[in-house]
N, CA, C and O atoms as CSV, one atom per row, in Angstrom:
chain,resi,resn,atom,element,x,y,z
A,1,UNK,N,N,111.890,109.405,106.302
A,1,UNK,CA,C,110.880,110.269,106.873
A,1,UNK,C,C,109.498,109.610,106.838
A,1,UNK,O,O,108.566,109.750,107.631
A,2,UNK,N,N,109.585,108.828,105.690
A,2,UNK,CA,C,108.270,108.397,105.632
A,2,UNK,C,C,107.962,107.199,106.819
A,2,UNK,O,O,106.796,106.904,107.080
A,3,UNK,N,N,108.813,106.710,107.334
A,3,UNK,CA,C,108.498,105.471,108.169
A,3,UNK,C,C,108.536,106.045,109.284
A,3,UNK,O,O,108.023,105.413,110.208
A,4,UNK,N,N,109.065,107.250,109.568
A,4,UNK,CA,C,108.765,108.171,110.784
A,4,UNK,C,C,107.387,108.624,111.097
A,4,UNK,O,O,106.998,108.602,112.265
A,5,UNK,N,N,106.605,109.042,110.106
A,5,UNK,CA,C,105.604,109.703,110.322
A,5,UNK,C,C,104.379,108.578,110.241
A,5,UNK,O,O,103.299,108.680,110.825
A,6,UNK,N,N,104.850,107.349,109.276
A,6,UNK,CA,C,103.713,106.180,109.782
A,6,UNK,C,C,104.025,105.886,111.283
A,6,UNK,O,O,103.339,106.480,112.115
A,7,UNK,N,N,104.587,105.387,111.529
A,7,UNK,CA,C,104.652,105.283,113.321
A,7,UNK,C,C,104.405,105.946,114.318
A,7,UNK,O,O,104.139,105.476,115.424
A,8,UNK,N,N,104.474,107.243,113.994
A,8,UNK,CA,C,103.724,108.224,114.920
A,8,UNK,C,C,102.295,108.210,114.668
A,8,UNK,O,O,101.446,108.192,115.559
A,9,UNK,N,N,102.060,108.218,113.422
A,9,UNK,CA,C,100.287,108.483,112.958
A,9,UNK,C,C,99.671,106.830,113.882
A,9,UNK,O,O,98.767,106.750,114.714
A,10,UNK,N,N,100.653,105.594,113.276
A,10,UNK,CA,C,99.843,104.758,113.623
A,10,UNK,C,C,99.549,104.429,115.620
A,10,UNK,O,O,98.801,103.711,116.283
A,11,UNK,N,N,100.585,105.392,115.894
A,11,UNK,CA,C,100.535,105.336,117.358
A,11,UNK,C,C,99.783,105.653,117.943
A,11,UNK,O,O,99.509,105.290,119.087
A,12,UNK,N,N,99.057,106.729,117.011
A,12,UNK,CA,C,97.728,107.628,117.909
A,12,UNK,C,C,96.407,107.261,117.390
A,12,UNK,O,O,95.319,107.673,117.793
A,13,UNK,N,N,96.675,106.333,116.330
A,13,UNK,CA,C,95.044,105.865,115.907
A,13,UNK,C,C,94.407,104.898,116.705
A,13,UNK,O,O,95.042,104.076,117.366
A,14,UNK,N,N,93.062,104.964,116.670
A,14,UNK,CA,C,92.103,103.651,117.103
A,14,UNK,C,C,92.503,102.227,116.072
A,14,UNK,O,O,92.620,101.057,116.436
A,15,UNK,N,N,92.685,102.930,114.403
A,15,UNK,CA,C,92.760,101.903,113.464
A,15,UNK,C,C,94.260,101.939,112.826
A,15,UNK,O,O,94.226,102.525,111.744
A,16,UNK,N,N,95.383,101.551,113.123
A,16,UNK,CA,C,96.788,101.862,112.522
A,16,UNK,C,C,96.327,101.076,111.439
A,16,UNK,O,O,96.909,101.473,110.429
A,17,UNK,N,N,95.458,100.031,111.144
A,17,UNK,CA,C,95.686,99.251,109.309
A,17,UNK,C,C,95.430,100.510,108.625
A,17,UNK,O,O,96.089,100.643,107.594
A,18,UNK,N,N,94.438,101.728,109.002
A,18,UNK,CA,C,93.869,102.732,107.735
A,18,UNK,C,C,95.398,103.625,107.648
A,18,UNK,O,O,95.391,104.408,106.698
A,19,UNK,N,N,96.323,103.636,108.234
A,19,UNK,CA,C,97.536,105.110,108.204
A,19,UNK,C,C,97.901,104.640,106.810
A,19,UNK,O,O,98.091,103.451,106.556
A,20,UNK,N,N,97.991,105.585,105.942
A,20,UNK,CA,C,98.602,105.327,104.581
A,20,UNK,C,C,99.224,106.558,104.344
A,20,UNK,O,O,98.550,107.533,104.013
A,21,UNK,N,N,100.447,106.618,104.481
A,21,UNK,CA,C,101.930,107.318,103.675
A,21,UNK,C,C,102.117,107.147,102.561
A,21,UNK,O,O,102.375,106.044,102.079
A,22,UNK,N,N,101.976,108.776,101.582
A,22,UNK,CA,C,101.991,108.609,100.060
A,22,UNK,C,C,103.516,109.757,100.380
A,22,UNK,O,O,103.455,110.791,101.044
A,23,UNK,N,N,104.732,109.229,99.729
A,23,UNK,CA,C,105.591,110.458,99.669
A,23,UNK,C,C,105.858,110.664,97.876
A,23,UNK,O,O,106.112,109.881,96.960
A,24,UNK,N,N,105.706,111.729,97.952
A,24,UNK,CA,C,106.382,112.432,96.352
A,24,UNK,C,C,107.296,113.530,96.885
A,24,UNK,O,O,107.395,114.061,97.991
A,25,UNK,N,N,108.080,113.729,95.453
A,25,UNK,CA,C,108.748,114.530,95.569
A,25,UNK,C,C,108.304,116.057,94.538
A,25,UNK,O,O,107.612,116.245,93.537
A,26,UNK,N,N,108.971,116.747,95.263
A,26,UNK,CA,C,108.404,118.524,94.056
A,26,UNK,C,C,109.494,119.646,94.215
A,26,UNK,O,O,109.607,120.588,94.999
A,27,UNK,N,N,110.306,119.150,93.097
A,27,UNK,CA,C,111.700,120.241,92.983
A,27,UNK,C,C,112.380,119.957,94.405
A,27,UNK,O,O,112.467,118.805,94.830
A,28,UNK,N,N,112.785,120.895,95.012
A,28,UNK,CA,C,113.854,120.181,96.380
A,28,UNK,C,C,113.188,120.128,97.721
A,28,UNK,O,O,113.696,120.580,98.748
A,29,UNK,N,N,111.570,119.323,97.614
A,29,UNK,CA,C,111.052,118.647,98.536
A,29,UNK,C,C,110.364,117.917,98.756
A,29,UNK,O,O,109.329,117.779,98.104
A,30,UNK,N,N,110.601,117.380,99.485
A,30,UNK,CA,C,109.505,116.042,99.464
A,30,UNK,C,C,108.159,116.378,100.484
A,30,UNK,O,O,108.128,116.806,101.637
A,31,UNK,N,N,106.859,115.914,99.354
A,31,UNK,CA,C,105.498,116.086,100.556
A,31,UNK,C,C,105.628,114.687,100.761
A,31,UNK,O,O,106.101,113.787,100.066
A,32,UNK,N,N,104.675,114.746,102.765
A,32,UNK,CA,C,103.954,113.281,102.670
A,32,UNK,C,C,102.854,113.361,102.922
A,32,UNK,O,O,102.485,114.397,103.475
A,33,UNK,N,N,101.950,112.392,102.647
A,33,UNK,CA,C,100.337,112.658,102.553
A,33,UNK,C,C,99.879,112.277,103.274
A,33,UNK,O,O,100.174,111.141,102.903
A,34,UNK,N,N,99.128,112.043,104.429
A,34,UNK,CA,C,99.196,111.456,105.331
A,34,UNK,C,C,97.223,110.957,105.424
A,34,UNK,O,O,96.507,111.755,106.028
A,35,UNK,N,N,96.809,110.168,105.046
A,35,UNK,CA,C,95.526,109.267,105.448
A,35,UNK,C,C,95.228,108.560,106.358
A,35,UNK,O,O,95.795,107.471,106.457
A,36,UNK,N,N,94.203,108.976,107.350
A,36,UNK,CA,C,93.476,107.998,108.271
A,36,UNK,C,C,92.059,107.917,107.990
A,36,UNK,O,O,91.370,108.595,107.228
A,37,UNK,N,N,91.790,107.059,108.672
A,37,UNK,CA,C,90.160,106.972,109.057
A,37,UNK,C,C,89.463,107.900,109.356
A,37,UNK,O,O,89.844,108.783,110.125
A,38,UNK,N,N,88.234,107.871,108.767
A,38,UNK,CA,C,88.045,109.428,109.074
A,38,UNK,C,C,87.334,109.335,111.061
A,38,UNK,O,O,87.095,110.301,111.786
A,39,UNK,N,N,87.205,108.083,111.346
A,39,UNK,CA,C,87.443,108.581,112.542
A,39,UNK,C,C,88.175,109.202,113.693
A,39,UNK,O,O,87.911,109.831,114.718
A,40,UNK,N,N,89.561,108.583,112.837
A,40,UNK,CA,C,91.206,108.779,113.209
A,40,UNK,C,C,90.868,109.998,113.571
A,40,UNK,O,O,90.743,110.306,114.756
A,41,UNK,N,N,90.678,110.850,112.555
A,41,UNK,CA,C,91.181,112.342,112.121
A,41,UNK,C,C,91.464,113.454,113.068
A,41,UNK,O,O,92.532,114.029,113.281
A,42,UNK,N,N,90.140,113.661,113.656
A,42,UNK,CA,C,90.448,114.459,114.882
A,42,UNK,C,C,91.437,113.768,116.086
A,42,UNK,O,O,91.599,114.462,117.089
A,43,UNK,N,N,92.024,112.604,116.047
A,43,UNK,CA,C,93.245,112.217,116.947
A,43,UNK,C,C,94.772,112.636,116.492
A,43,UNK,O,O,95.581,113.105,117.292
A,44,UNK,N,N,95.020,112.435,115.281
A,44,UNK,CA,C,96.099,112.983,113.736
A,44,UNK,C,C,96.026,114.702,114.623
A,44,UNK,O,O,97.056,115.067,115.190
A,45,UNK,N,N,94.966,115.483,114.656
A,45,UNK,CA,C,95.569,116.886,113.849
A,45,UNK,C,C,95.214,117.092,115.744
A,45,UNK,O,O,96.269,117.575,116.155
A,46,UNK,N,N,94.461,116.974,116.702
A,46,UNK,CA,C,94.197,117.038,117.830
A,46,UNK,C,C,93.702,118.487,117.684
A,46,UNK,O,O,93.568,119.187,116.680
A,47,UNK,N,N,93.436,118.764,119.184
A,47,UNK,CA,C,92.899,120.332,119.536
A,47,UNK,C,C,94.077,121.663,118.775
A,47,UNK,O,O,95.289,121.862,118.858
A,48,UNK,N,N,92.987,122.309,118.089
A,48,UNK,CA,C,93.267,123.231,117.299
A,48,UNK,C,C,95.024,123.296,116.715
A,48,UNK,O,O,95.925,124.132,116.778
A,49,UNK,N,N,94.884,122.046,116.198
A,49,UNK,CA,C,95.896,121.640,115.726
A,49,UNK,C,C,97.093,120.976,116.270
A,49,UNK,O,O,97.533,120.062,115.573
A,50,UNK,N,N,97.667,121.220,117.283
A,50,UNK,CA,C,98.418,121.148,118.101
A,50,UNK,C,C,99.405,119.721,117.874
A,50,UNK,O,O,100.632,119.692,117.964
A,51,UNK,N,N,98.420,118.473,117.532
A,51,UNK,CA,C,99.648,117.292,117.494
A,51,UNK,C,C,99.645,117.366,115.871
A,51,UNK,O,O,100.158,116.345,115.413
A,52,UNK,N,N,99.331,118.035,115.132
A,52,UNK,CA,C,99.457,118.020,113.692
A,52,UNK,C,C,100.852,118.816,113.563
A,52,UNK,O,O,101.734,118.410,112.807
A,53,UNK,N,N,100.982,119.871,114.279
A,53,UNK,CA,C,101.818,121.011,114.364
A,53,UNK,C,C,103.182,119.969,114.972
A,53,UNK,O,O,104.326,119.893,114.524
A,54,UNK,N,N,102.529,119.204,116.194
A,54,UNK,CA,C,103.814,118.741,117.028
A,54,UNK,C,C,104.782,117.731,115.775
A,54,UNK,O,O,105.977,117.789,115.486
A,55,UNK,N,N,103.394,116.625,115.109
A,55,UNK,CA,C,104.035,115.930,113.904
A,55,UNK,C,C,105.285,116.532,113.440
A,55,UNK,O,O,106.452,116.175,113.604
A,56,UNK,N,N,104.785,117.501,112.837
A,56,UNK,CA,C,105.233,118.466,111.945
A,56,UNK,C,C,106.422,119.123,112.393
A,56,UNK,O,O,107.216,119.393,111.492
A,57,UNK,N,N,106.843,119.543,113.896
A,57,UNK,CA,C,108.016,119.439,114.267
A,57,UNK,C,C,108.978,118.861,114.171
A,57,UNK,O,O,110.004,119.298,113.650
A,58,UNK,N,N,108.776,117.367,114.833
A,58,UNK,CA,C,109.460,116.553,114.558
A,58,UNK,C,C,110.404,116.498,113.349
A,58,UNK,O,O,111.601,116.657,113.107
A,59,UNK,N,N,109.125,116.158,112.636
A,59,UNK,CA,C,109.420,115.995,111.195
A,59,UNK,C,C,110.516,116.879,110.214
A,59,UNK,O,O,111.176,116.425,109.280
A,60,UNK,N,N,110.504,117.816,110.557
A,60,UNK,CA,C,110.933,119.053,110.504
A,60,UNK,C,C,112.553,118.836,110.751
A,60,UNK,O,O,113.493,118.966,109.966
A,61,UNK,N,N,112.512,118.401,112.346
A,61,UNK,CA,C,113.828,118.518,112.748
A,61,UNK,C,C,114.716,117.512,112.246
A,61,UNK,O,O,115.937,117.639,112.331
A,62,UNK,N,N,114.042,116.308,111.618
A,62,UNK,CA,C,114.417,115.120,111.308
A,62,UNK,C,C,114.933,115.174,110.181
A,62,UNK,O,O,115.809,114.373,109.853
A,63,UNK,N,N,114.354,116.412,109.136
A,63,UNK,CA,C,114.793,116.598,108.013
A,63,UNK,C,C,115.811,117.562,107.988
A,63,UNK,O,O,116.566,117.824,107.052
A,64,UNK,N,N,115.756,118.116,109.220
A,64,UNK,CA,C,117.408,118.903,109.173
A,64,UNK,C,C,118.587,118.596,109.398
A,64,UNK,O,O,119.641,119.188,109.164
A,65,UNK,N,N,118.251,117.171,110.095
A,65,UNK,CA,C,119.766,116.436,110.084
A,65,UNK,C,C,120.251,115.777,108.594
A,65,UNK,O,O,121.405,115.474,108.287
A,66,UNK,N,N,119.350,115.678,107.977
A,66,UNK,CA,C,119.465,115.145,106.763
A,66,UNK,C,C,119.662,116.127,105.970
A,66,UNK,O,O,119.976,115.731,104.848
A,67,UNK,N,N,119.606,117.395,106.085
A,67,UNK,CA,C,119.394,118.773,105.232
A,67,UNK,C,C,118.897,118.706,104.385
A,67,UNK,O,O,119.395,119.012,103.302
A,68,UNK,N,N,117.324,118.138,104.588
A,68,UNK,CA,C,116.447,118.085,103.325
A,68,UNK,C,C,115.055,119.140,104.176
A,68,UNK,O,O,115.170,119.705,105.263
A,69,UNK,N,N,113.747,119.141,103.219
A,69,UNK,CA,C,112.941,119.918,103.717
A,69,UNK,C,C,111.942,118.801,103.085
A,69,UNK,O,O,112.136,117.980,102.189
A,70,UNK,N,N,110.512,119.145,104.087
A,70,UNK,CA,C,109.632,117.572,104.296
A,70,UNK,C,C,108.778,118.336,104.996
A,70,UNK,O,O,108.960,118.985,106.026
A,71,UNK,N,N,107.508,118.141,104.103
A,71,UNK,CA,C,106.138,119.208,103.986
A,71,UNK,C,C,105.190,117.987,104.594
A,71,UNK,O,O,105.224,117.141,103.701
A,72,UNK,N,N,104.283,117.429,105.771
A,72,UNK,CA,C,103.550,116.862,105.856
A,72,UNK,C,C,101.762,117.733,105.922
A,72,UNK,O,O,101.244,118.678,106.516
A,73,UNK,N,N,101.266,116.413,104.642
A,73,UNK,CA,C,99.940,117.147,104.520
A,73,UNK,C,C,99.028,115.983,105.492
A,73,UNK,O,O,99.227,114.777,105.642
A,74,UNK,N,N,98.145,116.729,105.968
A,74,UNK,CA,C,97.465,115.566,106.457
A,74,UNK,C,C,95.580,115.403,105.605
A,74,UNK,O,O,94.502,115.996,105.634
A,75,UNK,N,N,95.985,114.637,105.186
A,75,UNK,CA,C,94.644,114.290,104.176
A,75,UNK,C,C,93.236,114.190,104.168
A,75,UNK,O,O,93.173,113.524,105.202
A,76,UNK,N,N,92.296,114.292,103.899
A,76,UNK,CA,C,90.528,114.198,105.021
A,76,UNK,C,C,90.146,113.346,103.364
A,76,UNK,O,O,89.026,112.882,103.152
């Protein structure tokens, strides 16, 4: 999951060196943390959320083939 969500983040940045993926785990899920530039930022979460949410779909569905659950935070 985690190499999923760097590749998407780094797809939409101006700066892909700043995308930094922190994953932990917490009882039966895993967060990932998700850091950009803070210029990035408003490209990451887009208009009133919308590609933060779309991320987060994905992500979502990706963890249901795996039947795990996968919380992405996105970091400021």
């Amino acid at each position: 999951m985690k190499e999923l969500v760097e590749v998407i983040a780094k797809a939409l940045v101006d700066d892909p060196e700043s995308v930094v993926v922190n994953e932990r785990e917490e009882k039966k899920t895993t967060v990932l943390e998700v850091r950009v530039a803070e210029s990035d930022m408003g490209k990451v979460i887009g208009k009133q959320g919308r590609i933060a949410k779309a991320i987060r779909s994905v992500v979502k569905a990706a963890a249901a083939k795996e039947d795990k659950k996968v919380i992405v935070d996105i970091m400021d």
